[in-house]
Structure formats: structure tokens, C-alpha cells
N, C-alpha and C positions, 0 to 999 in steps of 0.2 A: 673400160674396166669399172666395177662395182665400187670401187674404192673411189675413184678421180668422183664420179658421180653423187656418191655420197658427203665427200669432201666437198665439193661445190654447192650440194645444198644445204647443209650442215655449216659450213663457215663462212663459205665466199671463197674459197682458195685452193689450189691443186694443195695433193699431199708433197710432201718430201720422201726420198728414198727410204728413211727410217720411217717415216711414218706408215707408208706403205709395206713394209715388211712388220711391223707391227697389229696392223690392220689384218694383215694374213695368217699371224699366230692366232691370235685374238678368236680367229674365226675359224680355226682344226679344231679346238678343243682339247690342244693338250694343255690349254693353263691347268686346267682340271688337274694332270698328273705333274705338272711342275711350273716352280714360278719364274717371270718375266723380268729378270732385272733391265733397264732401260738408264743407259747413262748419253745422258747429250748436254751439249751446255745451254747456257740460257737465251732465253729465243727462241728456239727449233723445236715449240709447240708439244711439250711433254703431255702439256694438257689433252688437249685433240687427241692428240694418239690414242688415248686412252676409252676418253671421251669419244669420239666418232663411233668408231666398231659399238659401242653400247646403245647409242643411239640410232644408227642405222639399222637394227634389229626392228626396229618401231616401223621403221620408213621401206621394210620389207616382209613384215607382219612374222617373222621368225623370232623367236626367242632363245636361240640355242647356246648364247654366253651364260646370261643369267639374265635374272629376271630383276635384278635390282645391283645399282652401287652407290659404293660406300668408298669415299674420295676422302685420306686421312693426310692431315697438313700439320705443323707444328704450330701455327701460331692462329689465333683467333683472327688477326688482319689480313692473313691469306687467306684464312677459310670465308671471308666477308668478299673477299676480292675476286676468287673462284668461283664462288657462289653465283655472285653477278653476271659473271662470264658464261656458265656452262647455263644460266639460267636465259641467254640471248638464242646461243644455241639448241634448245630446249623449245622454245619460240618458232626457230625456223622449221623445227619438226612437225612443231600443229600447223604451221601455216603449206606445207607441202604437204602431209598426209590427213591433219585434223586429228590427228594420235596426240593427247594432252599426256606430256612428260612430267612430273612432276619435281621440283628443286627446293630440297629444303635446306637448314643449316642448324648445328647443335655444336655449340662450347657453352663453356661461361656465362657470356654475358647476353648471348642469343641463344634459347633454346627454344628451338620451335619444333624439334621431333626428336622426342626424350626417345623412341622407341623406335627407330629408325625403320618406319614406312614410309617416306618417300618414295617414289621411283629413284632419284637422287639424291643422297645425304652427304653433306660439305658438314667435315666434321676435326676436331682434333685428335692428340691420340689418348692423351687420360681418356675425354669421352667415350672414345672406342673402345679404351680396356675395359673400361666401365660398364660399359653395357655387356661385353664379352662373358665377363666375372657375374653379371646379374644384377649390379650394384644400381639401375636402374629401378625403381620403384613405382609403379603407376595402379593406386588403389592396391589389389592384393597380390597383382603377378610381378614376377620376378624375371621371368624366363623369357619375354618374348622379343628385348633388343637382340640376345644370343639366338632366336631361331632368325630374326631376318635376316644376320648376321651369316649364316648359314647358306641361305637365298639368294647370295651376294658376289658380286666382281669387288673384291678387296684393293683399292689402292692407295701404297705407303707412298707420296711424291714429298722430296726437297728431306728424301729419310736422309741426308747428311748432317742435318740440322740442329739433332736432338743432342742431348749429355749423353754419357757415356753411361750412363745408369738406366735413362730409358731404354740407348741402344739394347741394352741388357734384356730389358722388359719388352722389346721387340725383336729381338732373337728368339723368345719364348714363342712369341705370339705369333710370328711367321710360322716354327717350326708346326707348332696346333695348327695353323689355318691348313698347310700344305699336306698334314695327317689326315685331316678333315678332307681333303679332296676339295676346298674352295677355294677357286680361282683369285689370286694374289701375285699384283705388280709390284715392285720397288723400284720407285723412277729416283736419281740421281745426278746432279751435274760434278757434283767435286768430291766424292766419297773415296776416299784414301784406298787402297787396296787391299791393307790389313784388313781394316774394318767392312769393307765389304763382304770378304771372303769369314769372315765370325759371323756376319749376320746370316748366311746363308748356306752354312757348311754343314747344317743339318735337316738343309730341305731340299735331299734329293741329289740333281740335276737340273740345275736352275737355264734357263735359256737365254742368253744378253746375246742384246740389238744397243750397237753402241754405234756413234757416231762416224759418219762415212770420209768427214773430212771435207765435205763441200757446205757452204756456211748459208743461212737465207740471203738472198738478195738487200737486204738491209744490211746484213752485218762484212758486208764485200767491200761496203764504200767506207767502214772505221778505221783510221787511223790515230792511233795507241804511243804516246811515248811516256817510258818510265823513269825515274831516278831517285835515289836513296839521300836523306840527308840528314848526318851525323848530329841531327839535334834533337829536342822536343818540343811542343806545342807550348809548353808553361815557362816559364821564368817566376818562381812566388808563385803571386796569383793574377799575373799579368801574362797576357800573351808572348811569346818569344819574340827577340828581334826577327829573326830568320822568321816565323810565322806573320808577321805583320807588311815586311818587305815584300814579300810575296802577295797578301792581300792588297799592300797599296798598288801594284805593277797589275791586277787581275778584276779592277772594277768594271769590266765590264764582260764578267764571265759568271757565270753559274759557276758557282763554287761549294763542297760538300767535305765537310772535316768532320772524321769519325775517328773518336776513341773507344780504346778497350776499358774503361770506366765508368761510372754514371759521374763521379766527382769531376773528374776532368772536365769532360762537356759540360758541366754548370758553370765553373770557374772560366770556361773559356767564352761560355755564352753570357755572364755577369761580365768579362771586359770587353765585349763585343757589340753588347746590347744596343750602347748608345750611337752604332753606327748605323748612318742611315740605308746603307748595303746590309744590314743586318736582320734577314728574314725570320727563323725562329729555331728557337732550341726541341728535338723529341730526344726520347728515351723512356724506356718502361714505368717512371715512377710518375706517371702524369695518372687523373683519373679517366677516365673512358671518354668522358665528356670533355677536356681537354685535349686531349691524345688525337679521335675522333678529328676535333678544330684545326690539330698541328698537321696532321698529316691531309688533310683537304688544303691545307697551303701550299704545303710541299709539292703537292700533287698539281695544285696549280701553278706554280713560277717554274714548276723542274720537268712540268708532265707532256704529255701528245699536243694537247693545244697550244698552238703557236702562239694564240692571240692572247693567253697570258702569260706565257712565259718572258722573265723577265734576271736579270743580270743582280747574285744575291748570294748570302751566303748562309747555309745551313749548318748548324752545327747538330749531330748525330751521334750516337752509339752503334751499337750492334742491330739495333731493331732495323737499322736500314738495311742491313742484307736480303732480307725478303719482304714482301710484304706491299711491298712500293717500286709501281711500277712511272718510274722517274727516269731522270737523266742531266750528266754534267757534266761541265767542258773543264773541268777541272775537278781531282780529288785529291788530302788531305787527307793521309789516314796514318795510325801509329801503327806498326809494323806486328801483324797477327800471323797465327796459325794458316800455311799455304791455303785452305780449302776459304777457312773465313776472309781471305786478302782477297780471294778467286774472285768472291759473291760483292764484296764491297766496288772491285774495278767492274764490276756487271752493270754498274750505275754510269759509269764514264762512257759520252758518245754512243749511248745505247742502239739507238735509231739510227748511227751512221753520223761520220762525221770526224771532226778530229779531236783528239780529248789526250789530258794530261795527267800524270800521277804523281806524287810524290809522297816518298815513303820512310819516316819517321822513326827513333827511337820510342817505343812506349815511357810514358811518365812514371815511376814508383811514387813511392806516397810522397815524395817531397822534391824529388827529382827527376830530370832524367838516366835513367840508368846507362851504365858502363858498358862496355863492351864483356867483361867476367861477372856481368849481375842477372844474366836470363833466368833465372830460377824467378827471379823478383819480378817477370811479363806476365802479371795476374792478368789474366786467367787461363793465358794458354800454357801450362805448365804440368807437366804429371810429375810429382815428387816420388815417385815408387821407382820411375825410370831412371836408374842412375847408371848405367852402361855410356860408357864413350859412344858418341856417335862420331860420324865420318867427318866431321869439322871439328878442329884444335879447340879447347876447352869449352865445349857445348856437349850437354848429356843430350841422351835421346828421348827426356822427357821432356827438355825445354825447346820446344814448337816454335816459340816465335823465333828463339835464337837460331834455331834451324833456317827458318824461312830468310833471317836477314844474310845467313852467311851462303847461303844456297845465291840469293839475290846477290851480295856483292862477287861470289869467284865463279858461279856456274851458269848462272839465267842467258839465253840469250837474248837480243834487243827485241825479237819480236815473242818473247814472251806469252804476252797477255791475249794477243793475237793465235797462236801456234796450238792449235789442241793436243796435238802429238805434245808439246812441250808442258802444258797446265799436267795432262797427266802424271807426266813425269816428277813435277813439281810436286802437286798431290800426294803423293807414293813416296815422297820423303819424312811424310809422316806417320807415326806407328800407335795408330788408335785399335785397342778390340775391346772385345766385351767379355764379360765374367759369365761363365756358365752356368758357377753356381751360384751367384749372384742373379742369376736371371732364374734359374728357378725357384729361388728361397725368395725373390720377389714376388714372382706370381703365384707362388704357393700360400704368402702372406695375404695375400689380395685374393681368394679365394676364400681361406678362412675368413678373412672380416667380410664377407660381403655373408655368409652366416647369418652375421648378427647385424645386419645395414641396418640404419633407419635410412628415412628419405632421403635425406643428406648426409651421404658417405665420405664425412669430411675426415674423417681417420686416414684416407685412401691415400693413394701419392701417385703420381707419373712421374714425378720428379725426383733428383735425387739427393735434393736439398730439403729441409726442413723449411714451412714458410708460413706466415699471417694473411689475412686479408684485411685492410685498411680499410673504412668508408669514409674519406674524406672529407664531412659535411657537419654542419654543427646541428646538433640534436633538436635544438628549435627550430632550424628551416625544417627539417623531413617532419616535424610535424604538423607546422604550418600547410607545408607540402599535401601531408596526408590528410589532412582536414577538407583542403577544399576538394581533392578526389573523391573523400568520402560527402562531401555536399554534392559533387557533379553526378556520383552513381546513386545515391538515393535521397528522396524531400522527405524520407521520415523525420522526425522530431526524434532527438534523444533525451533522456531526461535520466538524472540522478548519477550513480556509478557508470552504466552504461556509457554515458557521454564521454566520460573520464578515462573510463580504459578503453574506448577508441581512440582518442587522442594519443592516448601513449605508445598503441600499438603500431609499429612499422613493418606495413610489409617490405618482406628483401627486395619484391619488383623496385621497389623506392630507393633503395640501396646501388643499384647495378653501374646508374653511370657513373658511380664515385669512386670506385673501388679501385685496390693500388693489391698488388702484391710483394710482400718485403720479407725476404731471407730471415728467420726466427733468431740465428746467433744475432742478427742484427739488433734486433728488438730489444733482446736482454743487455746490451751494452746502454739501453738508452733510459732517461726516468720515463715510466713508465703513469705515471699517476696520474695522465692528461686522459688515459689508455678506457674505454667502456666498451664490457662484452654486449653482441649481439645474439640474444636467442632465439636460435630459431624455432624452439617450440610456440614461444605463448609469440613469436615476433617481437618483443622489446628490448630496450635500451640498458643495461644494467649499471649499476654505481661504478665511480672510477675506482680503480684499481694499478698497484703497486706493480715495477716489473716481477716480482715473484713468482706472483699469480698470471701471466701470460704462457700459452699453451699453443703448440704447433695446430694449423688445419683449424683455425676458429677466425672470426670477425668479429674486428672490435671498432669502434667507433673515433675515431679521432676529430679535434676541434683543428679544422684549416687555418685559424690565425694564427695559433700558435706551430704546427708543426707545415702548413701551407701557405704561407703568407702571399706566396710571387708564384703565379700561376705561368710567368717568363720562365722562371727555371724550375718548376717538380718540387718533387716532397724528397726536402733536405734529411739525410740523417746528424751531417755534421762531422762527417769521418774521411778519414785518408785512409781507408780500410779499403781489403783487395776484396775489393766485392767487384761483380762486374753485371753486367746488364742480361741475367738470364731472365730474360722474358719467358715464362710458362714454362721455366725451365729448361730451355733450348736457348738455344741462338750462336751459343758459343759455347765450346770444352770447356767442363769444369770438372778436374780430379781431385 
């Protein structure tokens, strides 16, 4: 068959039965008249599926899906890590036909195809609205990321990931693509059934190829055991008894404890540090260039290679549900939203093997919370949802409280294990999206894209309000920028000139430093340390008061004072129900 043949020189490996019915829509042509939801869980090659059929067009000189795709991811370290991936397989296509595939990637802090001509673009999804809306600017056109866009096999993968505000802003955008008549996947492993059924209720007759119930050969040999325990991670600002017991009994396990905080995991990773089992702290608030170092650690003590993996304990937030493709024989997590507990046990025993769970009251700002305080599980909470739900004093906006009583009277033991059973699990949760919320969103993002300059930093994906940080002190990036501008050119500068290149920074200078931080945040803090970035002339501006800070700008902060410990991230100094939304995804926040 076409498919087993093309899988085999496309990745090395037979398809799986969904792969192979996906392989076969792929190639009727009715994505064109309706879109492809694909739900399997993790492992069972979302990617490839996808991936293959597009590529195999190369390697049979047909063109008939489309001529280009657009692979849309939540976070900037999948798109880095995708990238990589489809960029091997990409490789194996010139080496069997000599057909060069081309792999590009566009967010933040890597942009290398503002206008998305690649053959394949590994992208986020502000980018992609971005470009959709025109918000792209390159010299005087406007229009030409929305015409490739147009050219394109669309695919939304790990779409459970996002807030509920994007969901919003992608319910718009599915429904346009599927108008449009352009070919559009949404791959998913834990998307609750409300919220599926909102993202998709106005495109059409969507097609799902969902999982058959037979697991890869890898995940046949995992065995899974789970148990809840009526404590928290903190005691103050010391570790718990019960949390320590445990690590003393476990030193020679890969070990991985995630909270729903960024505060927590500092305070746990500040009493931890001094252990020599004590590998490193991640979480959103590190700079790129930090973040980049923590997770190449991770990646090596937790990751495929044997020969360093090594017996350790990580302390995590949210960012480790995707992104990191790890593994551990133990996890430590505070008891989340069904879908977000799903992605974090994704990390136990990955490759097979046996692994353990244990599953935690969340912390409130100074405690652990009661058995009648769910409203207080920042951040899995909708406070709008105030209806009884089918557990004794738990609303059916309080998510986590759902998930812990669902786990103590209903779960069974094979659980984590059981797909039929995660489903079920999943589908206890009641997420959708606002209608008109999604279109007075994109209606908004249409108008200002009007009036864009280059940097459409008015714009949002998000549905929070937020800053961009540079965490660097103004004399190194000049320093910095000196001697690039001595390495790109031997001219002599003399008089002003000299002086206002000095002071000039370009943003490329800026990129590996950079932190994003929630705007209510910022106004709780003195702000006078704070100097804007302009992007017009590129320079540094005078410090300035919280007053004067404004959503969607970059300001410059001095690391001794607001970075000093590059162990634990960029402190705010609060027990505030802030949580770790990276790029504004990672976790619900209503």
C-alpha cells in the first residue's frame, strides 16, 4: 500500500491504523469541504499523520492536498521542537526523490519566515492570526502571509492547550478557514467535549478519526500507579513533611513536581536547591537564554539517551506539559484541571516502564486549601460557573475540585492507562467559548491591523493583558552592541555619530532576554527600576514610574535588582493567583 511505503521512507516505521485512515482522508480531498478533527493520545504520532500525506506528494510528484503547510502550535518550544522533527523528515524526502522540502519556523523569538513561504511553516497561533489579519509587514505589502495562507494544509495540533479567549479567537478562525474552502486539521489529545463541540459547531461536518484503542508498542509495556494525598507541597516556605518523606524514600528515581504557580515552584525550588538530588527549577519567567539552558538539562537527565539520564529532581510548572519530550519514574503534581493532570502524567514512564503519581491538594496563597475552598485552585477555576455540579459542594466551575472528587469516588485504578476511561475523565469538564467574544475579537484585530506599523504590538492572542521584560542591564547590550557594530564594519565613527550608535539597540539584542509578565502584575510593583524600549529610533528610554507602564510594550529591567538568582526566575514577590500562562496558553484562565 502507498501509505506503509511512504511511512517507511518518510520516517522509518509502519503507519498505525489511525494513521492510515488519516493518510486516506488526507488524500480524497474532502479536507477541502470539511475539517479533520484527530483526537489520539500522546505518542501515537499526531505529527506524521499529518505530516506524511503532505510530504508524500513530493515523493509522488502530485500536488493535490496543497501546495504548502502551516503547522500552528501554542508554545514557541514546540514549535522549536517540531520544527526539528519534521525538519529530519523533510531530509529523508530529498534523499529518496532529491525533491528539497523546505522547513521554516516563525514566533517571537525566532522569525525566519515573516510571510510564510516555506514549503513548511512551524508556527504559533498569534503568529498565524497575524499574518491571517495582515498584521505582517514586509517593506509595503500587507497581504501576502493571508495569500499563502490561502495555499495551505492548516494545522491546529495540541488545540487543547490554549485559554479560553484564544479558543474564542480560534473558533473564528477555523470557521473563515473552512468558508475559505482551506484544508484545516485540529489534532487533540485531551479536549474536553464541550469545548470541542464550540470550536467546531460552525464548520460544517467536521470528520474525526479518533483512537482505536490499541496503544504503540512502547506504551503496552507502561505500568501506571496512582494515589491522592490530603496534603500540600509547602508547609511556610519549607517543604512539607509528607513532601520530603517521600523524596527521602525516592533518591534514586527521576523525580518531577509540578505546580499550578510560578510562586510555589520557587519556594519549593529555594528549599530544595541545596540538595544534591536537586537538578533545576523551569517555568515561564526565566529569559530565553536561561529557559533554552534549563530545559537542555532536563532534557538530558529525563530524556531518550540513557547514557545521561540520571536519578534527580525537577521542579516544574505548567510549561512541562508540552514542549518536553522527557520522562519519569515518579510524579509530584498539585491536583489540576482533568485535561491539564492528563498532559502532566504524559511525562511518567513515557517510553515504557513503571512509574508512579501522586496527586496533591493545590497551595492557596499561604496554605493548603480545604476540602470547601476550590474556588481558591488558581487557576483552574471559572467564577461565572456557579451551578451545582454532580459532586457535594463543588460548582461546576471549580475544575480542580472536580478532578480531585471525580479521582477520590469514581476513577478507576487503571485510570491513566484506560483511553475509554481519560475520555470520560476529560468530559467532566465544562469549557466553551464565547461567540461573540470571538467575533468582536477578531473584528478588533482586523481593524487595528488598519492602522499596524511594523510592530503590531496593540495586538493580542491572549486573553490577558501583558509586558515584555528585557532582562539585561543597559550597559551590557551596549557593550554588546559595540562590539557587533566593530565586527560588521572597520569604519571609524566620529563626533555624534559615534554616540548615537552606541546608544542604539537593536531588538535582535534584546530577544534572548526577554520574560513575559501579566500587566495587573506590573502595576502592583514600584515600577521606577522599569525603562521603555522604542522601537522606532531602537533605544533605551529614562526610568519611569508604575503610572506610566502600558500593556504590549518592552521595557528594560536591571537583573540585580529584579534577577538576581538565575536558580529561581524573575521574582515578583507575591502570593498572587497568577499562574504560569506561557504565551498565554498552558493552562485555563477565566
Amino acid at each position: 500500500m502507498a501509505q506503509d511505503t511512504h511511512y517507511e521512507a518518510i520516517c522509518g516505521f509502519s503507519p498505525t491504523p489511525e494513521q492510515i485512515e488519516i493518510y486516506k482522508f488526507l488524500s480524497t480531498g474532502e479536507i477541502s469541504q470539511n475539517p479533520l478533527l484527530v483526537r489520539l493520545p500522546c505518542g501515537c504520532g499526531k505529527t506524521e499523520a499529518v505530516v506524511v500525506p503532505y510530504l508524500a506528494q513530493a515523493l509522488e510528484g502530485r500536488w493535490l492536498l496543497a501546495p504548502r503547510l502551516i503547522y500552528v502550535l501554542p508554545t514557541r518550544a514546540l514549535c522549536n521542537q517540531i520544527r526539528d522533527r519534521i525538519q529530519i523528515y523533510a531530509d529523508h524526502v530529498y534523499q529518496a526523490s532529491g525533491k528539497k522540502i523546505t522547513v521554516s519556523i516563525e514566533h517571537g523569538v525566532s522569525s525566519l519566515d515573516p510571510l510564510f513561504f516555506a514549503d513548511i511553516c512551524v508556527t504559533t497561533f498569534d503568529q498565524f492570526l497575524y499574518g491571517y489579519s495582515r498584521a505582517k509587514r514586509v517593506g509595503h505589502h500587507f497581504d501576502l502571509p493571508a495569500g499563502a495562507i490561502a495555499n495551505s494544509l492548516v494545522v491546529f495540533d495540541e488545540a487543547h492547550l490554549f485559554s479560553p479567549y484564544t479558543h474564542s479567537l480560534m473558533r473564528a478562525m477555523i470557521e473563515i478557514l473552512v468558508t475559505s474552502r482551506i484544508p484545516t486539521v485540529v489534532m487533540t489529545a485531551t479536549m474536553p467535549a464541550t469545548l470541542e463541540s464550540d470550536l467546531l459547531m460552525a464548520s460544517g461536518h467536521p470528520q474525526r478519526i479518533e483512537f482505536s484503542g490499541k496503544w504503540p508498542s512502547n506504551m503496552n509495556s507502561r505500568f501506571i500507579s496512582w494515589q491522592q494525598g490530603n496534603w500540600g507541597l509547602l508547609n511556610g516556605e519549607n517543604v512539607s513533611k509528607e513532601l520530603l518523606d517521600i523524596l527521602e524514600k525516592s533518591r534514586d528515581k527521576k523525580i518531577l513536581i509540578v505546580t499550578n504557580r510560578v510562586d510555589v515552584s520557587q519556594r519549593i525550588a529555594k528549599a530544595l536547591r541545596y540538595r544534591e538530588d536537586f537538578i533545576t527549577l523551569i517555568h515561564s519567567r526565566f529569559t530565553v537564554t536561561d529557559r533554552n539552558e534549563k530545559e537542555k538539562a532536563v532534557c538530558d537527565y529525563f530524556g531518550k539517551d540513557k547514557s545521561k539520564q540520571q536519578p534527580g529532581i525537577v521542579v516544574s510548572t505548567q510549561v512541562c506539559e508540552v514542549g518536553l519530550d522527557i520522562s519519569c519514574d515518579m510524579l509530584i503534581t498539585e491536583c489540576a484541571s482533568a485535561d491539564a493532570l492528563i498532559q502532566r502524567v504524559g511525562r511518567v514512564a513515557r517510553w515504557g516502564g513503571v512509574g508512579q503519581i501522586v496527586i496533591v491538594k493545590p497551595m492557596g496563597k499561604d496554605r493548603c486549601i480545604d476540602d470547601n475552598e476550590w474556588g481558591l485552585a488558581y487557576p483552574y477555576v471559572d467564577k461565572n460557573k456557579n451551578e451545582k455540579s454532580e459532586f457535594v459542594g463543588i460548582k461546576k466551575g471549580e475544575f480542580a475540585g472536580i478532578t480531585w472528587e471525580y479521582l477520590k469516588q469514581s476513577a478507576p485504578e487503571d485510570l491513566f492507562s484506560n483511553w475509554a476511561a481519560l475520555i470520560q475523565f476529560c468530559n467532566k469538564m465544562t469549557y466553551h467559548t464565547d461567540d461573540i467574544e470571538a467575533r468582536n475579537a477578531l473584528g478588533q484585530l482586523f481593524d487595528a491591523t488598519l492602522y499596524a506599523d511594523e510592530r503590531p504590538w496593540n495586538l493580542s492572542a491572549r486573553g490577558d493583558l501583558y509586558c515584555t521584560l528585557a532582562v539585561v542591564a543597559e550597559m551590557d547590550l551596549i557593550q554588546k552592541n559595540n562590539k557587533r557594530n566593530a565586527k560588521n564594519s572597520k569604519r571609524e565613527k566620529r563626533g555624534n555619530k559615534k554616540a548615537k550608535s552606541e546608544q542604539q539597540i537593536p531588538f535582535e539584542l534584546l530577544r534572548d532576554f526577554l520574560v513575559n509578565i501579566p500587566y495587573r502584575y506590573l502595576l502592583k510593583k514600584e515600577a521606577n527600576n522599569f525603562r521603555k524600549y522604542d522601537f522606532e529610533t531602537n533605544t533605551i528610554g529614562e526610568k519611569i514610574g508604575k503610572t506610566k507602564l502600558r500593556p504590549f510594550q518592552t521595557y528594560v529591567i536591571d537583573p540585580s535588582i529584579h534577577y538576581g538568582d538565575p536558580i529561581i526566575g524573575l521574582e515578583l514577590g507575591e502570593r498572587e493567583e497568577v499562574d504560569d500562562t506561557e504565551e498565554g496558553i498552558s493552562c485555563l484562565v477565566f
